[in-house]
C-alpha positions in Angstrom: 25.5 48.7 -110.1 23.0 45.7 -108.9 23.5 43.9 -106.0 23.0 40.7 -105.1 21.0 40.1 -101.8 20.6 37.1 -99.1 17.8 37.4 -96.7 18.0 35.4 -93.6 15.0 35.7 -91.6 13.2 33.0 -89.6 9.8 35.0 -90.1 9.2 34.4 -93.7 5.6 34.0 -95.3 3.5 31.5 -95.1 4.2 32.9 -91.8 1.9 35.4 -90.6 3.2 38.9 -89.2 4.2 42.1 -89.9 7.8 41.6 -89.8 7.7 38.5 -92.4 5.7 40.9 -95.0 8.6 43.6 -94.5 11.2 41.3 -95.0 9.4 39.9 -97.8 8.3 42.9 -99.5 12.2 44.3 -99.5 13.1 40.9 -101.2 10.5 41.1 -103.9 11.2 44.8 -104.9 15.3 44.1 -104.6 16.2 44.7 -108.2 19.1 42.3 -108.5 19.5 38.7 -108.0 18.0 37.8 -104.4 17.5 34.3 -102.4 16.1 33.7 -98.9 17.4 31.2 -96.0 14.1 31.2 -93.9 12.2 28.7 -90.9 10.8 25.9 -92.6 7.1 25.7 -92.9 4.6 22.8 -93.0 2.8 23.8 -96.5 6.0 24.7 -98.3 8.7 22.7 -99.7 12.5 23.5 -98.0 13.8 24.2 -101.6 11.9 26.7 -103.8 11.6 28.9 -106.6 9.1 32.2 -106.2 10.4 34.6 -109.3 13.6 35.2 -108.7 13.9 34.7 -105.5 15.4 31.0 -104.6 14.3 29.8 -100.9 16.1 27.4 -98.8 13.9 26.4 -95.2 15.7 25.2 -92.2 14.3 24.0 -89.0 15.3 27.1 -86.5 13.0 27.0 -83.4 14.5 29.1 -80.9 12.5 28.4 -77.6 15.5 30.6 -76.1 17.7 33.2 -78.2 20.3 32.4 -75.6 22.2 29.5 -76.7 21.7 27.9 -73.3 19.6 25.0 -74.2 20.1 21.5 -76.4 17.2 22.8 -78.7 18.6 26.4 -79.0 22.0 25.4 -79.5 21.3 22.6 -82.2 19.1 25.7 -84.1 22.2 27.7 -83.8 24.3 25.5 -85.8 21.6 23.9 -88.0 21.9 28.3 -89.1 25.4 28.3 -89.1 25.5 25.9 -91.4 23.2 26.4 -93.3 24.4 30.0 -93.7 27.4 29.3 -94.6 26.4 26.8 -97.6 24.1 29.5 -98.8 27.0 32.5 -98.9 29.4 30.2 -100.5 26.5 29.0 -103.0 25.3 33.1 -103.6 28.3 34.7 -103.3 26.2 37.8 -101.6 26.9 41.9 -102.1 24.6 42.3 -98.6 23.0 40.1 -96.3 19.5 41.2 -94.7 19.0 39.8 -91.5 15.3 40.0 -90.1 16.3 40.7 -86.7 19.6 41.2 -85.0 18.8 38.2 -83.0 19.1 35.2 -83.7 19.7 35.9 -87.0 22.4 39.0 -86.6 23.9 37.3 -84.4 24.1 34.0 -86.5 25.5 36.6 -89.1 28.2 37.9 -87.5 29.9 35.0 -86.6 30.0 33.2 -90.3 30.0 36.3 -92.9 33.1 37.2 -93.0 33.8 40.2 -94.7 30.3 39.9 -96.6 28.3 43.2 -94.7 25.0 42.8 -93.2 22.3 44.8 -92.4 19.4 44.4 -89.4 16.3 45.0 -89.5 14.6 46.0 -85.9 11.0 45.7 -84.6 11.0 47.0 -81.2 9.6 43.9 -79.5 12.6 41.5 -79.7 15.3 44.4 -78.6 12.6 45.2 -75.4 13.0 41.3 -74.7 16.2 41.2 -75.1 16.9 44.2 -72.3 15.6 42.6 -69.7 18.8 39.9 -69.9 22.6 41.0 -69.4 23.2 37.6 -71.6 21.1 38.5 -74.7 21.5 42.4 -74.7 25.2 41.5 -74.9 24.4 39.3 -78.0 21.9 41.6 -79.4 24.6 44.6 -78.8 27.4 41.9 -81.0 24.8 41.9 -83.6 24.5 45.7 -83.8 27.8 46.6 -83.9 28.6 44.6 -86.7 25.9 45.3 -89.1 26.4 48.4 -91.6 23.1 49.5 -91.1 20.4 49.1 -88.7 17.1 49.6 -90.4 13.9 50.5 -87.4 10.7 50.5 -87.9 9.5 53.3 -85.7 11.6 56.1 -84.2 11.1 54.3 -81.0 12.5 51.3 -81.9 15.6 53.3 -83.0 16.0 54.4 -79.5 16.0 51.1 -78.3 18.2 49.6 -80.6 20.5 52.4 -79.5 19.9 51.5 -76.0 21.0 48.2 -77.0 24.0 49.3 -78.2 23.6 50.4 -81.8 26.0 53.1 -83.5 23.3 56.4 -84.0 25.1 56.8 -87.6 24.2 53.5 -88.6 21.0 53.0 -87.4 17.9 55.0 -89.5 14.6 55.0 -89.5 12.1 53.5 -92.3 9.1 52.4 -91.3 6.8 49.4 -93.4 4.6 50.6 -96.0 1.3 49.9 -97.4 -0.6 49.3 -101.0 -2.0 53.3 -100.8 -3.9 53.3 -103.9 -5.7 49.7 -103.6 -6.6 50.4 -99.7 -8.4 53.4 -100.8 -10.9 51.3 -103.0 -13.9 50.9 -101.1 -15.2 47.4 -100.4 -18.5 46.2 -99.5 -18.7 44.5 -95.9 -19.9 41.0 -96.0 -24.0 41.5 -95.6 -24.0 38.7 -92.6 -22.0 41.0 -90.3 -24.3 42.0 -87.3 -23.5 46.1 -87.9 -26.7 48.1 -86.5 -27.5 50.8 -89.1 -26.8 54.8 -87.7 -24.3 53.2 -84.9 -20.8 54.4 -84.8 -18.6 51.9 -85.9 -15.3 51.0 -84.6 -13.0 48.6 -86.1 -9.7 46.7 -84.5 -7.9 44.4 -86.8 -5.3 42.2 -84.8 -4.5 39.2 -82.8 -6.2 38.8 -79.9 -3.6 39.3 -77.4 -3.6 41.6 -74.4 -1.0 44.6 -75.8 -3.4 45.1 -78.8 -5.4 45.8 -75.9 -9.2 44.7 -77.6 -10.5 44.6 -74.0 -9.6 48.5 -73.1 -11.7 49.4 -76.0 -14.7 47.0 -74.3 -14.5 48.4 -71.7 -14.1 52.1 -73.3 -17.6 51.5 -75.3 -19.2 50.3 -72.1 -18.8 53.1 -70.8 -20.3 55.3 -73.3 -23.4 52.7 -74.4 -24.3 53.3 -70.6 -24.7 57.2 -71.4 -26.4 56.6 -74.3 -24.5 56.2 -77.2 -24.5 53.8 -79.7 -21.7 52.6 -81.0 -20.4 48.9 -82.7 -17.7 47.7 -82.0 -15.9 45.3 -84.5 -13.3 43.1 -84.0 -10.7 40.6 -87.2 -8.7 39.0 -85.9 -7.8 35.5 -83.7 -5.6 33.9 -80.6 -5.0 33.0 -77.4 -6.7 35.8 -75.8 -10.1 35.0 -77.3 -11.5 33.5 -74.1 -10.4 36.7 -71.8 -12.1 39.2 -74.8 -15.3 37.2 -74.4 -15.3 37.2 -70.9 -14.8 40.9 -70.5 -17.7 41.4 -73.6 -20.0 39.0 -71.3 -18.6 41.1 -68.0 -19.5 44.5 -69.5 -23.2 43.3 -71.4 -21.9 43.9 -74.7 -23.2 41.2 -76.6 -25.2 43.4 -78.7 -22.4 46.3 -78.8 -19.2 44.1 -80.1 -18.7 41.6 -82.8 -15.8 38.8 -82.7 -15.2 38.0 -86.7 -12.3 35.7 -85.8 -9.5 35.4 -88.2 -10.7 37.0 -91.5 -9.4 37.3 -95.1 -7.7 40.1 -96.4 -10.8 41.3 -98.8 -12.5 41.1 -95.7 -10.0 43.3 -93.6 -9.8 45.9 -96.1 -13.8 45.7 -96.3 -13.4 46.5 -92.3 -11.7 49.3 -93.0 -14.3 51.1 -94.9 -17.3 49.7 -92.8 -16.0 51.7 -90.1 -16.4 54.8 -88.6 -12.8 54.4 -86.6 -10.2 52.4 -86.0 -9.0 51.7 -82.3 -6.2 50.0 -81.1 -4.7 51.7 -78.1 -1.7 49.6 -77.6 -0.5 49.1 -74.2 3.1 47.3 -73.3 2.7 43.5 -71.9 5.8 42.2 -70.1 8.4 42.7 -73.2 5.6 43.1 -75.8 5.2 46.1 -77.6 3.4 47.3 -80.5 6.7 48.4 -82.8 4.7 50.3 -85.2 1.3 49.0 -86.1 1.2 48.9 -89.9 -2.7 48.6 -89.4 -2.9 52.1 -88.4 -1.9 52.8 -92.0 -4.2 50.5 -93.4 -7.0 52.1 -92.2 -5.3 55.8 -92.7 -5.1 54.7 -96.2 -8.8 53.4 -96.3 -9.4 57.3 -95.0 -10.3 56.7 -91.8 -9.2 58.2 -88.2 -7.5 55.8 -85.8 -7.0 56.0 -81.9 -3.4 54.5 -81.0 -1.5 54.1 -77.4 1.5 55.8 -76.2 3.4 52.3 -76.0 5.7 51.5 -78.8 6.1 53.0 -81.7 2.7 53.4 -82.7 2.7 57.0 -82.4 4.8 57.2 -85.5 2.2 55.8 -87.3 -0.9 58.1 -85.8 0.2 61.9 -86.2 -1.6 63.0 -82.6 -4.1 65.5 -83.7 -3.6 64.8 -87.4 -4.4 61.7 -88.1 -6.3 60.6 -84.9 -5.5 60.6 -81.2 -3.0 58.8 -79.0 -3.8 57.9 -75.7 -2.7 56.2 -72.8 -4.2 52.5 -73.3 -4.2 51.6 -70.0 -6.3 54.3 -69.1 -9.8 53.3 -70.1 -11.6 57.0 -69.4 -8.7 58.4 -72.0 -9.7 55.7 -74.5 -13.6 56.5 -74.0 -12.8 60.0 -74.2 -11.0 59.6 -77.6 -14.0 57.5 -78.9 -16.6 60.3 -77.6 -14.7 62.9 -79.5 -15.1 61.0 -82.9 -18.8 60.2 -82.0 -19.8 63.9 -81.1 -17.9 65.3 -83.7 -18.3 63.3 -87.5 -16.7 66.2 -88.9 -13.7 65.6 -87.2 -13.6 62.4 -88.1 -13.8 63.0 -91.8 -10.6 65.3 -91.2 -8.6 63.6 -89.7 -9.0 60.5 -92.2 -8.3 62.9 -94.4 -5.4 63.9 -93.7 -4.2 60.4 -93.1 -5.6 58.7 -96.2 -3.2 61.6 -97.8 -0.2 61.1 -95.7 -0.4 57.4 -96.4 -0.4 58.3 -99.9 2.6 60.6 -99.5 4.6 58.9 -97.3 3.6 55.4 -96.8 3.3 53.8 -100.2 5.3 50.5 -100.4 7.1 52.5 -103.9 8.2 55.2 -101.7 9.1 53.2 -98.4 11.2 50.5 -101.0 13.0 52.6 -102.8 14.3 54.3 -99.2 15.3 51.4 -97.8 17.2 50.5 -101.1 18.9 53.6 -101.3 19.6 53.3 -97.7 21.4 49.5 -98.2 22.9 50.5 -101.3 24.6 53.7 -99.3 25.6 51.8 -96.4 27.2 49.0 -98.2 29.4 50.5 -100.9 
């Protein structure tokens, strides 16, 4: 039997983020008739057509998922209502919710008896802990839904945390294009890369959890005894001006390269320049790395990666498989990591590997779809 689906996320592409290409990719691959009630988005239209899927865009700015503001209260019923229209216009089997708050909350109150599933990240439930008001909502959410789907197996533990039934929460992490990763690329000529230098890669936003200035600091520490290593950085945001400062800081002008926001030829071209991939994750206030789908990206590209403890990134780095987890706010662990790849190219070939293969096996958006279908379909008939 095929069943018809309603996405409601506010993440949604054009909108950049990890979460918005999960959500987006389950819609695409959802064999039966699908729509989307999304945020609306300066360079789209609020009513569209992409294949099959039929996309309605609403303003829902949240500056608080507490409804204890004018603005966060006027989002809350602009979704309500719009919600509403759009299960009375779809007539949904299942509605997929991009996070069980706002939208599983939103959900919960207006479905009825269509079921709903969440999807969880780790970063919102973490936010959402530190308030008696919203881990009450978030908990509402959970207890509702059929299914909880998390990204990491520790986001499952904090959606339980939170309040979610163990039975109906499983986890299925995002996947990645295995086969087209593992093409090689060539790196753009103009990138200042020194010839014989280990290269390591970090492809992110510049914010301090991804944690771009441990690994400064990290190769600092091994350029003063002597090593020479390149450190390359894609990605852009608000904490450009603090990684500059702390390259300045530590004299790595020659050592690190800021490519700002690149494309994705050029990301996947990153991935095969280097030698490693480093992105010890540390937590920041409530944010956490909830999986870190670029670990995977450069596992497929067959290269090593160095991850942090935080999060759930150690679901996606198999500690002595795959690469090496390490404290990231411990800058001697992260040097250490990096020394081990440079004095030992061997290992490095290894260890990517064995996670250009496990990407293949496990990681492949055909096999992570079809689990999360199965899953859906199971929980909802």
């Amino acid at each position: 039997m095929t069943h018809s689906l309603l996405a409601f996320s506010q993440v949604f592409p054009p909108f950049v983020g990890g979460s918005g290409l999960w959500m987006h990719r389950l819609v695409n691959a959802w064999p039966g008739p699908v729509a989307t009630l999304c945020q609306e988005h300066p360079l789209s239209r609020a009513e569209e057509q992409q294949g099959k899927n039929r996309i309605r865009r609403i303003p829902f700015n949240f500056p608080s998922w507490a409804p204890d503001t004018l603005t966060s209260l006027k989002s809350y019923w602009t979704a309500i209502r719009a919600l509403k229209r759009k299960i009375r216009s779809v007539n949904p089997a299942v509605i997929l919710c991009g996070r069980g708050i706002p939208e599983g909350v939103v959900t919960r109150w207006v479905a009825g008896r269509v079921p709903y599933v969440n999807l969880a990240h780790g970063e919102e439930i973490v936010a959402c802990l530190t308030s008696r008001k919203l881990t009450a909502l978030l908990r509402y959410s959970y207890r509702g839904a059929r299914l909880i789907i998390a990204n990491s197996g520790n986001t499952r533990r904090l959606a339980i945390q939170a309040g979610a039934d163990p039975e109906r929460c499983v986890v299925i992490p995002p996947g990645v294009d295995a086969s087209a990763l593992g093409q090689p690329v060539a790196a753009d000529p103009s990138w200042p890369i020194r010839p014989g230098a280990m290269v390591v890669a970090t492809v992110g936003r510049l914010e301090p959890r991804k944690n771009q200035v441990g690994v400064i600091q990290a190769v600092a520490k091994l350029v003063a005894q002597g090593k020479d290593i390149h450190y390359v950085i894609a990605g852009a945001g608000d904490g450009r001006p603090v990684v500059e400062r702390t390259i300045a800081d530590c004299g790595m002008q020659a050592h690190v390269t800021l490519l700002g926001g690149v494309s994705d030829r050029d990301v996947r071209a990153l991935y095969h320049a280097c030698d490693v991939f480093a992105m010890p994750s540390i937590q920041y206030g409530p944010s956490i790395e909830g999986f870190g789908i670029v670990f995977l990206e450069a596992a497929a590209a067959g290269k090593p990666s160095i991850a942090g403890t935080a999060g759930g990134s150690c679901d996606a780095v198999v500690h002595g498989s795959t690469g090496l987890v390490v404290d990231g706010t411990d800058i001697e662990a992260i040097a250490s990591a990096l020394a081990t790849f440079y004095d030992r190219p061997g290992l490095r070939k290894a260890y990517g590997q064995a996670g250009q293969e496990r990407a293949r096996q496990e990681f492949d958006w055909a096999i992570v779809l079809r689990k999360a279908h199965d899953a859906i379909t199971a929980a909802i008939s």
